[in-house]
C-alpha positions as a LaTeX table, in Angstrom:
\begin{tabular}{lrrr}
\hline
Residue & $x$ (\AA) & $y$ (\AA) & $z$ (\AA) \\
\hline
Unk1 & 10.72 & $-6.73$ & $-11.07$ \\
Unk2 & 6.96 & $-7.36$ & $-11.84$ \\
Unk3 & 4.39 & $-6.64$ & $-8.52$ \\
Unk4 & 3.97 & $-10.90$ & $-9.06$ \\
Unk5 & 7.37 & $-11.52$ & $-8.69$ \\
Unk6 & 8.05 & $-9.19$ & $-6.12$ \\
Unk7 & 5.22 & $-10.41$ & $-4.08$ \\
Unk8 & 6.09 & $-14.23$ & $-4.68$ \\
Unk9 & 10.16 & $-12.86$ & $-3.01$ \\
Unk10 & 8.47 & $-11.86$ & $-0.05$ \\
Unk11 & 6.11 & $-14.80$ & 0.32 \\
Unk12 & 9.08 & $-16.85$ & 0.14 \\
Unk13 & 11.24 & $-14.92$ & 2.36 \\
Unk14 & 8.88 & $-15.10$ & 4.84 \\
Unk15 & 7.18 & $-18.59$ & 4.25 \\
Unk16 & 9.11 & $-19.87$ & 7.48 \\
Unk17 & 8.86 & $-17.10$ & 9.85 \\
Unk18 & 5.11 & $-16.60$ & 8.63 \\
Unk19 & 3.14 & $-14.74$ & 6.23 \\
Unk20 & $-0.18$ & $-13.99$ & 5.33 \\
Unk21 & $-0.99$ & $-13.00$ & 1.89 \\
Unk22 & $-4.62$ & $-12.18$ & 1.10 \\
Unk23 & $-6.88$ & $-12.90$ & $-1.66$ \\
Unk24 & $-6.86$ & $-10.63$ & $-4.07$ \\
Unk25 & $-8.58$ & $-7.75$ & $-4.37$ \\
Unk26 & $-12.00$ & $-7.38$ & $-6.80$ \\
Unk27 & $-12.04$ & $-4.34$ & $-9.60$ \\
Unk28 & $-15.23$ & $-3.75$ & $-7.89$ \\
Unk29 & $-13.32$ & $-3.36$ & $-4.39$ \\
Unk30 & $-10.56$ & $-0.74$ & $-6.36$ \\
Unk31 & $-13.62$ & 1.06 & $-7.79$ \\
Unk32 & $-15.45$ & 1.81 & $-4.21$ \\
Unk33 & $-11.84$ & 2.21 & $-2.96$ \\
Unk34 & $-10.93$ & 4.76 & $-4.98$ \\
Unk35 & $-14.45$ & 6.64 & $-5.06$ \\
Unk36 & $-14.20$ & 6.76 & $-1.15$ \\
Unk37 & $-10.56$ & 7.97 & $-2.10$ \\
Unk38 & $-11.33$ & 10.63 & $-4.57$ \\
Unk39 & $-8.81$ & 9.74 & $-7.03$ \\
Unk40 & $-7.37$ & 6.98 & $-9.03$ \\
Unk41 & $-4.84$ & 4.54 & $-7.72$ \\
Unk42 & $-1.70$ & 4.15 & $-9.89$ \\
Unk43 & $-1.38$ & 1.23 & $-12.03$ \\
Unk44 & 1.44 & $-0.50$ & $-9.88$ \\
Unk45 & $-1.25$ & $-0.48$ & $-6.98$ \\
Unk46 & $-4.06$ & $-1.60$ & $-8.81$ \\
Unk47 & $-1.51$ & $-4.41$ & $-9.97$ \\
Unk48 & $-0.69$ & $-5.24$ & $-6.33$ \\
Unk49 & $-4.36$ & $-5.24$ & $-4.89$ \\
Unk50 & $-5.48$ & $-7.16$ & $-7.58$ \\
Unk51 & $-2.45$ & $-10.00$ & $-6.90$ \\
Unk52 & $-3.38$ & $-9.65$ & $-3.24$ \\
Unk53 & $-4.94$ & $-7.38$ & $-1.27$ \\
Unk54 & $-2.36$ & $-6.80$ & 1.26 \\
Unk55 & $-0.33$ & $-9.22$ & 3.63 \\
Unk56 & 0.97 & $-9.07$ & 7.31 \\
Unk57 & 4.76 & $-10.80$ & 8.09 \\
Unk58 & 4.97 & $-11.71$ & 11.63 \\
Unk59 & 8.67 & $-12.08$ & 11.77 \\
Unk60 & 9.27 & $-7.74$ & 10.97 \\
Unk61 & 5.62 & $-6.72$ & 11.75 \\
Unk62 & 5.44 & $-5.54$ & 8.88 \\
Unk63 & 1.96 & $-5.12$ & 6.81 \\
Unk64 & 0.45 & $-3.98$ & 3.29 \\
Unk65 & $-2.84$ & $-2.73$ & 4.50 \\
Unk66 & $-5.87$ & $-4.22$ & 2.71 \\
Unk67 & $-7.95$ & $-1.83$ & 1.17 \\
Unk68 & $-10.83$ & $-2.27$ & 3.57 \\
Unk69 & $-9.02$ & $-1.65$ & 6.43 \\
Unk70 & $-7.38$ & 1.66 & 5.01 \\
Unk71 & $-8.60$ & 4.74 & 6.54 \\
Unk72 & $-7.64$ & 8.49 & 5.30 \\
Unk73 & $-6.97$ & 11.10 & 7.83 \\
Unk74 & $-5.80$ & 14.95 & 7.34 \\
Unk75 & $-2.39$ & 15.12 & 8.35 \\
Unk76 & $-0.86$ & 15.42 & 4.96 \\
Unk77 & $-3.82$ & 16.94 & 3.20 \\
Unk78 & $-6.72$ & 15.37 & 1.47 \\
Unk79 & $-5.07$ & 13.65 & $-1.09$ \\
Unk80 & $-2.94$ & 10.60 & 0.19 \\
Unk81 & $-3.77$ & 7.20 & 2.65 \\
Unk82 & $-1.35$ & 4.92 & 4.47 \\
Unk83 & $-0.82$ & 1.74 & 2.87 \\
Unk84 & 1.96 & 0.14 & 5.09 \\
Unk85 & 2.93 & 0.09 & 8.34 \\
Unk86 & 5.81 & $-1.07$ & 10.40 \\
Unk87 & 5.56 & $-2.43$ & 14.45 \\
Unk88 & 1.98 & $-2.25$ & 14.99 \\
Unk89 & 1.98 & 1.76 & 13.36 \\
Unk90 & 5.12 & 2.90 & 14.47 \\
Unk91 & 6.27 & 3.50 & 11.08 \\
Unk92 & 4.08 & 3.70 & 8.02 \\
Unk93 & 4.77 & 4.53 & 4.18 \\
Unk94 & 2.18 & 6.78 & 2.86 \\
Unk95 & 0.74 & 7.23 & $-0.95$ \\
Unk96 & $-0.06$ & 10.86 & $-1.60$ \\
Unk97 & $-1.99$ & 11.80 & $-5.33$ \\
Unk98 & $-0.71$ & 15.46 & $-6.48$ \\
Unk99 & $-2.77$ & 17.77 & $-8.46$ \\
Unk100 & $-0.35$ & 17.01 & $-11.59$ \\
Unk101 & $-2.03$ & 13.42 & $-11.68$ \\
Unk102 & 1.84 & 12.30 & $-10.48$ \\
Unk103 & 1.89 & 10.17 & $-6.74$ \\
Unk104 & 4.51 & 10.08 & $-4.58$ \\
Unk105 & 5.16 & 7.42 & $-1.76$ \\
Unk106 & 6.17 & 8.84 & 1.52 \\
Unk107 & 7.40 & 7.89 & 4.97 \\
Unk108 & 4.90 & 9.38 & 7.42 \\
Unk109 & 7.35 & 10.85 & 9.79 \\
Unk110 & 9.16 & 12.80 & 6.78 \\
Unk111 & 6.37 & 13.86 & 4.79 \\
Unk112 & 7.90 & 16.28 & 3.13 \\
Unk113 & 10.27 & 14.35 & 1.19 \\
Unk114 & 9.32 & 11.65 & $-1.04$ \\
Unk115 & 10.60 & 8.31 & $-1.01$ \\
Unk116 & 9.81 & 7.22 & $-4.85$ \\
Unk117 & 7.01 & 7.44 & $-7.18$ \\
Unk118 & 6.12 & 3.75 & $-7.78$ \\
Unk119 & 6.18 & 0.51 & $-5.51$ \\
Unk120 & 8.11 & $-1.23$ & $-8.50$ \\
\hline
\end{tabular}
């Protein structure tokens, strides 16, 4: 399933129970994103920010951050930020950048053991 697709499920799923999508994203907001990152988003993320730049569903408070609102912390190590959370930050999924140029998508309270590699 294509990032469009999968975002137009969720839209839908959620239409009566409400959803906000945002705008998309600009390259030029990826580019400072990324700089203030220090590494390159994958390709399935730059495909998702640039169909929307995050949403919020009421009905599971449940939220793709938008890239402005995504802040890095030292937990994990230098190299990752949380791009989803679940009840208001009681659960959030994680992106973490290895040294190999590979990512790997994590659940914050097992950060040890990856989820999967790609949001697709």
């Amino acid at each position: 399933m294509k990032i469009k697709d999968l975002i137009q499920s969720i839209t839908e799923k959620h239409h009566s129970y409400g959803i906000d999508v945002n705008p998309p994203a600009t390259t030029e907001m990826i580019r400072i994103f990324e700089q203030q990152m220090g590494f390159p988003l994958p390709a399935d993320f730059v495909a998702f920010y640039t169909t929307c730049n995050g949403f919020g569903c009421t009905e599971d408070i449940f939220n793709i951050i938008p890239l402005q609102e995504i802040r890095n912390a030292s937990d994990y190590g230098p190299n990752w930020f949380t791009f989803s959370e679940y009840m208001i930050y009681s659960d959030c999924w994680r992106l973490r950048y290895l040294n190999n140029g590979q990512y790997e998508i994590f659940n914050g309270s097992y950060p040890d053991k990856p989820m999967t590699h790609s949001l697709e």
